[in-house]
C-alpha positions in Angstrom: 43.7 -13.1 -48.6 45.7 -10.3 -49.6 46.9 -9.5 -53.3 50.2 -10.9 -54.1 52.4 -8.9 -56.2 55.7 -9.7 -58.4 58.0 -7.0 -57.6 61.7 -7.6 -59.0 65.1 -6.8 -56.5 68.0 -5.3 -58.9 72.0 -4.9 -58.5 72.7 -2.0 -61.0 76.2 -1.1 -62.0 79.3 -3.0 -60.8 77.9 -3.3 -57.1 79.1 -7.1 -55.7 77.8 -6.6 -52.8 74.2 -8.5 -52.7 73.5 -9.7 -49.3 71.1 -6.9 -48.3 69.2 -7.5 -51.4 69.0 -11.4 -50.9 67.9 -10.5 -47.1 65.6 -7.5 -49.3 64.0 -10.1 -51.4 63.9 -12.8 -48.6 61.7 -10.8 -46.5 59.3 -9.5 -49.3 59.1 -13.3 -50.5 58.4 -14.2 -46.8 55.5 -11.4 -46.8 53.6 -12.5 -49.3 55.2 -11.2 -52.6 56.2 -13.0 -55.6 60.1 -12.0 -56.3 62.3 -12.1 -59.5 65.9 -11.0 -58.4 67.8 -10.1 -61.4 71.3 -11.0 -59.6 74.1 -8.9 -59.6 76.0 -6.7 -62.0 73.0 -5.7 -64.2 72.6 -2.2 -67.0 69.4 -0.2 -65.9 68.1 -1.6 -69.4 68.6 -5.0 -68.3 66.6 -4.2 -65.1 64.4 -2.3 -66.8 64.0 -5.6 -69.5 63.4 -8.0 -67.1 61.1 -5.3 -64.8 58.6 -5.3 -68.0 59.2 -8.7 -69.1 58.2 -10.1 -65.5 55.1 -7.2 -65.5 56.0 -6.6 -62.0 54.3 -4.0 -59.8 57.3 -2.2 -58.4 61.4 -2.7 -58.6 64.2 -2.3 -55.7 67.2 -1.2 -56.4 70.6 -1.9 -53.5 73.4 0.2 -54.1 76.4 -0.3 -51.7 79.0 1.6 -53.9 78.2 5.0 -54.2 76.5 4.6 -57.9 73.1 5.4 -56.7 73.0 9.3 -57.5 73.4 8.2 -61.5 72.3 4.1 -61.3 68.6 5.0 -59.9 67.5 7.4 -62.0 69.0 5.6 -65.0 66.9 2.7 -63.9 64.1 5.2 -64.2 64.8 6.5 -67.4 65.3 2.7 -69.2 61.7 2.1 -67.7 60.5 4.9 -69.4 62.7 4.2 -72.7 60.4 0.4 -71.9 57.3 2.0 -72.0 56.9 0.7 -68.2 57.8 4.8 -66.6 54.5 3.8 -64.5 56.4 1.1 -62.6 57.3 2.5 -59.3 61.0 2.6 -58.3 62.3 2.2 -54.8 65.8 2.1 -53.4 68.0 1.3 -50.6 71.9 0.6 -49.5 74.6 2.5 -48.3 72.9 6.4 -49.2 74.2 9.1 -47.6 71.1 11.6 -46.6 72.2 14.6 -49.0 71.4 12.1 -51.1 67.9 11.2 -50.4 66.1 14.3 -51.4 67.3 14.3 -54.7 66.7 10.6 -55.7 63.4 11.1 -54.7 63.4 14.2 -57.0 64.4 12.2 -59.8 61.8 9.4 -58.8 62.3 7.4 -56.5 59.3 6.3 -55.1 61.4 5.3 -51.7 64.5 5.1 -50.1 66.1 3.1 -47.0 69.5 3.2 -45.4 70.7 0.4 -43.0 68.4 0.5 -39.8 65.4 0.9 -41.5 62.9 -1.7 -39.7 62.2 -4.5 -42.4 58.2 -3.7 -41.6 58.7 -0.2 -43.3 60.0 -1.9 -46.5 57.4 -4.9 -46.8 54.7 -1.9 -46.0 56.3 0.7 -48.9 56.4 -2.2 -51.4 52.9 -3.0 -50.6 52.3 1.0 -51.0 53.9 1.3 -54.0 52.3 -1.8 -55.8 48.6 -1.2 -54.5 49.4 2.7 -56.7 51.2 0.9 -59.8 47.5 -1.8 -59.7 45.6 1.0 -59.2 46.6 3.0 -62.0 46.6 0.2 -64.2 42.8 -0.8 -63.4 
């Protein structure tokens, strides 16, 4: 049987909009993984808080309002501030593509937009994880 990892699904900023990470953490559940969803409305340090109090292996962020650009990487830096900077962040929502190549500059580990097939999300969680064990072993 395959490793099951606790990966947590985040809403930061003042994003209502949570049905793509329900579906998000629906699918992961249904694959295998073990998910905390934080619910909506959250700081990066309460993401970040709950990310290292859960010890998961990865965290997803969903941003449908524009606040990606500065919410993500804040994520990442709270991790950091947590001592957890070697949890691996990864992305998705309403991104525009100028957008991508800096997020993952500022690291994030991956991003989707709407379309991308759920397999290519349960398979870069698994990714992401299987590096985060890894470098903990």
């Amino acid at each position: 049987m395959a490793q099951q990892y606790r990966v947590l699904i985040g809403k930061p900023g003042l994003d209502g909009h949570d049905r793509g990470a329900k579906f998000i953490a629906r699918a992961l559940r249904d694959a295998g993984f073990e998910v905390v969803y934080t619910g909506i409305r959250r700081t990066a340090e309460e993401i970040a808080a709950s990310a290292v109090q859960e010890d998961v292996a990865a965290v997803g962020l969903s941003s449908m309002s524009g606040g990606h650009v500065r919410l993500f990487p804040a994520v990442i830096e709270a991790l950091r501030n947590a001592g957890a900077g070697d949890i691996p962040v990864l992305g998705g929502g309403i991104i525009p593509d100028e957008d991508i190549e800096p997020l993952k500059q500022a690291g994030i580990e991956a991003i989707f937009t709407p379309g991308t097939p759920i397999e290519t999300i349960i398979e870069a969680f698994r990714s992401a994880c299987r590096k985060h064990h890894s470098h903990r072993s």
